[in-house]
Every structure is written in C-alpha cells, then in structure tokens.
C-alpha positions as CSV (number, residue, x, y, z in Angstrom):
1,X,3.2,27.0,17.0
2,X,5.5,28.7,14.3
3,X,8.3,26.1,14.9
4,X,5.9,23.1,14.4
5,X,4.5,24.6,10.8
6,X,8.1,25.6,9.6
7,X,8.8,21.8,10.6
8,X,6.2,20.8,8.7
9,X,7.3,18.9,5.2
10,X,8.2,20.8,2.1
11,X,6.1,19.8,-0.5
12,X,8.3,20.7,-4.0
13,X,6.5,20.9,-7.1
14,X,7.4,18.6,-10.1
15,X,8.6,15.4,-7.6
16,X,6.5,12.4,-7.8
17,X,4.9,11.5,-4.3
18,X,3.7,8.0,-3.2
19,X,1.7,6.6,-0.7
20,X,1.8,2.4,-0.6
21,X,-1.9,1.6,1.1
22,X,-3.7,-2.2,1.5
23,X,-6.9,-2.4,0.0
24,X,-9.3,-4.7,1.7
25,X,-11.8,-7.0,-0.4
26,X,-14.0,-8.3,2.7
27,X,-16.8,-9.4,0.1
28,X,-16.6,-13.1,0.6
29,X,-16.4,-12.9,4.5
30,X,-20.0,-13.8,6.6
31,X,-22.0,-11.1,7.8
32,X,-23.6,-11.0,10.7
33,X,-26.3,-8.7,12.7
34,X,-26.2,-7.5,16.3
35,X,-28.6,-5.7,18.5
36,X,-27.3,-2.1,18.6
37,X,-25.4,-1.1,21.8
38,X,-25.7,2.9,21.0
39,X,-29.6,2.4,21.1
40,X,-32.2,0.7,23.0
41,X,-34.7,0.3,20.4
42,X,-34.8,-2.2,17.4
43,X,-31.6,-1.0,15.7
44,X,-28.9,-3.5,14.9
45,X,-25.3,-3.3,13.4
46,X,-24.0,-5.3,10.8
47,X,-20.5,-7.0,11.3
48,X,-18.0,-8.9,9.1
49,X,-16.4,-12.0,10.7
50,X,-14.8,-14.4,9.1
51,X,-15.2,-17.7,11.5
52,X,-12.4,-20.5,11.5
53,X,-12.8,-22.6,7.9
54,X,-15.0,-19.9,6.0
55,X,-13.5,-17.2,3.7
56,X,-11.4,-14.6,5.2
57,X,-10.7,-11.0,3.6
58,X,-8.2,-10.6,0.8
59,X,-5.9,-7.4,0.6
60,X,-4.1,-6.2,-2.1
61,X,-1.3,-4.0,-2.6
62,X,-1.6,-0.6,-4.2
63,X,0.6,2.3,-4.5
64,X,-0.9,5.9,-5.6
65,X,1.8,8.5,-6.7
66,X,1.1,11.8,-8.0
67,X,2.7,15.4,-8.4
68,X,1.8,18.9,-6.7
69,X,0.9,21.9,-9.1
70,X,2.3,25.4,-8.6
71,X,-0.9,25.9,-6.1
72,X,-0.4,22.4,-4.7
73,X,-3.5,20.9,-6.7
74,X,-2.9,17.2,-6.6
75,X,-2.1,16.4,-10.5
76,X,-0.9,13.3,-12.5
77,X,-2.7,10.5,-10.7
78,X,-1.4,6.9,-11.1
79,X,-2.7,4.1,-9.1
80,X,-0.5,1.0,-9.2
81,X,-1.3,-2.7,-8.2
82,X,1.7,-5.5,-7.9
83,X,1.7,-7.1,-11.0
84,X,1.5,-10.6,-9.5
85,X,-0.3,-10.8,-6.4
86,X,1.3,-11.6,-3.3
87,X,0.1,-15.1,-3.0
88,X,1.7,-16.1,-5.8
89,X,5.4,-16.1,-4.4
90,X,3.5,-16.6,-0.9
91,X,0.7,-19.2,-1.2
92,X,0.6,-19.1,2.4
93,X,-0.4,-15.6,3.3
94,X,-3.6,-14.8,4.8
95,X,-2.8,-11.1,6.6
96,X,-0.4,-8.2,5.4
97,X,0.5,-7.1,9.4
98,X,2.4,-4.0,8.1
99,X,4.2,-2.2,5.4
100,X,6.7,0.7,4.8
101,X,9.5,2.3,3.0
102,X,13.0,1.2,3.2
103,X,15.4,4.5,4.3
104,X,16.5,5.0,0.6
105,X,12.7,4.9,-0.5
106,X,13.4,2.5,-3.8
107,X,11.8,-1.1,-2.0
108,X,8.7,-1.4,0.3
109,X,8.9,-3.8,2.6
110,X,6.2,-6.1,3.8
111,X,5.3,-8.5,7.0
112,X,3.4,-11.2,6.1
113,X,1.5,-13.8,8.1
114,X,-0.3,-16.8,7.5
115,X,-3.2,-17.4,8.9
116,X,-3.0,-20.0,12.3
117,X,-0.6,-17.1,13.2
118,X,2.7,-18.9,12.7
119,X,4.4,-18.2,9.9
120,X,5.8,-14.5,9.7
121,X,8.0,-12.9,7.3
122,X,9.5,-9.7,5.8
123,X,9.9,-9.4,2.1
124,X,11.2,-6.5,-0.1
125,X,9.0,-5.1,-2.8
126,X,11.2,-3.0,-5.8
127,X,8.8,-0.4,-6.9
128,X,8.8,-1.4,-10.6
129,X,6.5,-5.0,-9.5
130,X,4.1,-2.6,-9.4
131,X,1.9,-1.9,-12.6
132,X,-0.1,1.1,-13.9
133,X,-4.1,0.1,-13.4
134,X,-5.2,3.7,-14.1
135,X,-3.8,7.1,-14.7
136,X,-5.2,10.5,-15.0
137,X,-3.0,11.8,-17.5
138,X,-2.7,11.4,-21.0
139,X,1.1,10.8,-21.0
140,X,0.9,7.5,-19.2
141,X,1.8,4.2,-19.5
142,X,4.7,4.0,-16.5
143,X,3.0,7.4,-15.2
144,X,6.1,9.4,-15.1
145,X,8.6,6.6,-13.6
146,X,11.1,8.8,-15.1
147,X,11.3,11.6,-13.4
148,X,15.0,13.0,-12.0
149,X,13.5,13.0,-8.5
150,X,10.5,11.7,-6.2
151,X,9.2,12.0,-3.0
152,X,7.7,8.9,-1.5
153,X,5.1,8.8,2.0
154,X,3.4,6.3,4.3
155,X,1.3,7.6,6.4
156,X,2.4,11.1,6.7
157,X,5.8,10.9,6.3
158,X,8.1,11.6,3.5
159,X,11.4,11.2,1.7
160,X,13.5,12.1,-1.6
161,X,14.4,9.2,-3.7
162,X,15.8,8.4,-7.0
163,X,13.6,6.5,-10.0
164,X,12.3,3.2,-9.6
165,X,14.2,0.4,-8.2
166,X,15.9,-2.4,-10.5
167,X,14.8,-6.0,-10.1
168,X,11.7,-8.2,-11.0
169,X,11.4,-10.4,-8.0
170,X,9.4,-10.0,-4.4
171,X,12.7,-10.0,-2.7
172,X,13.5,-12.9,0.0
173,X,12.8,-13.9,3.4
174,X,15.3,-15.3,6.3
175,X,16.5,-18.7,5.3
176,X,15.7,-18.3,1.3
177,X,17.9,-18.9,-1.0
178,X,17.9,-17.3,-4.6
C-alpha cells in the first residue's frame, strides 16, 4: 500500500491545473415517465430521450484550471468556455464521443460525430480558444495564463506543461486543407 501512495501524483503548489469536462444542456430533449422497476407501488422515473427528428442534447466545452495553496486548498478558480462554439467550424456535430490532452499538454483534442453516426473526426483545440466566463480571483481577465509552469488533468491524470498554446483556429481534420 506504501508504493501505491508514494505513486500517487505530486501536486506542487503555484502550477496551474486543468481539467477539460463536457457540460450537457439536455433542456430541450422530451421527457418521459416510466413505472418504477425498484418499486412495486405507484412510483415512476422520469427519463430524457431524445426520439429521431426532435431536439437532442447540446454539450459544450469547458475547461476549469486552478492552483493548490500551501495546505492544498483549491485557489484561483477560472472556468473557461471555447470562444466559438463547436458547431461553428463543425455545423454537423451532434455528439462530442471523447476528449483529452495531447502528450505535451498545450492542445486538447476532440472526436466528434454527427448525428446518423457517420461522420467522425478528430480536431485539435489550442488552449487559448478558450475564454474566461468566471474567475474567482480579483487578478483575472486570462486567469493566470502566464504562469512559468502548469499542470494539466483529464480524468485523474496529470502532466507539466508550458503556457498556452499559439494559434486561433479549431485545428483540422483528415482531408482538410488550411
């Protein structure tokens, strides 16, 4: 059990950590009730489904990125949206099937799909598409972008980067030209 702690990831005080996440708007899809199958009595569950022609869910990209205090408090919250939305560049997409980090950390990379299940690609996000929406300290607006090092995650994992990545675009697919 000592091996597996001391395995464990450093956290290092003063690097910026991120964590990319998909946050689901299901607010436009049809609802529908179901008889219960935990109970035998008049309960019923609720379900989201979006049926073939009606509304389906929209997602959105965010990334949070924060630093660790001296007693690893969580400190300097920034949430960050893309500054266009994904449909923009990809009118198209209906589903985000995945996302991570590229090995150096400095683009996140995305698999999208459209929504008859044909159409799949994987598209390179540079960290700096993405916007402030709010911060929880004062000495915002790029919510300490510049810092000498960071530490980004997905999931649970972690690695050291530099600052934010150059370039404006969402990065190409197979076949796409620039």
């Amino acid at each position: 059990m000592a091996d597996i702690t001391s395995q464990a990831v450093k956290l290092r005080r003063n690097e910026i950590y991120r964590i990319v996440y998909e946050e689901v708007d299901e607010s436009d899809v049809s609802l529908y009730t179901f008889p219960s199958s935990q109970s035998s009595g008049r309960d019923y569950e609720e379900y989201r489904f979006p049926r073939a022609g009606t509304p389906n869910a929209k997602s959105k990209l965010k990334l949070v990125q924060f630093r660790l205090s001296e007693n690893l408090r969580i400190t300097d919250i920034c949430i960050k949206e893309l500054q266009c939305p994904l449909t923009f560049a990809f009118p198209w997409l209906e589903y985000i099937v995945r996302i991570g980090w590229t090995p150096d950390s400095k683009y996140i990379w995305v698999q999208l799909l459209d929504r008859p299940q044909q159409r799949l690609e994987l598209v390179l996000l540079p960290l700096d598409n993405f916007c402030e929406i709010y911060s929880s300290s004062s000495s915002s607006p790029n919510c300490g972008t510049t810092a000498s090092s960071t530490t980004t995650a997905a999931a649970a994992s972690g690695a050291n980067s530099s600052s934010a990545a150059a370039g404006t675009l969402y990065g190409s697919s197979p076949g796409q030209q620039h």
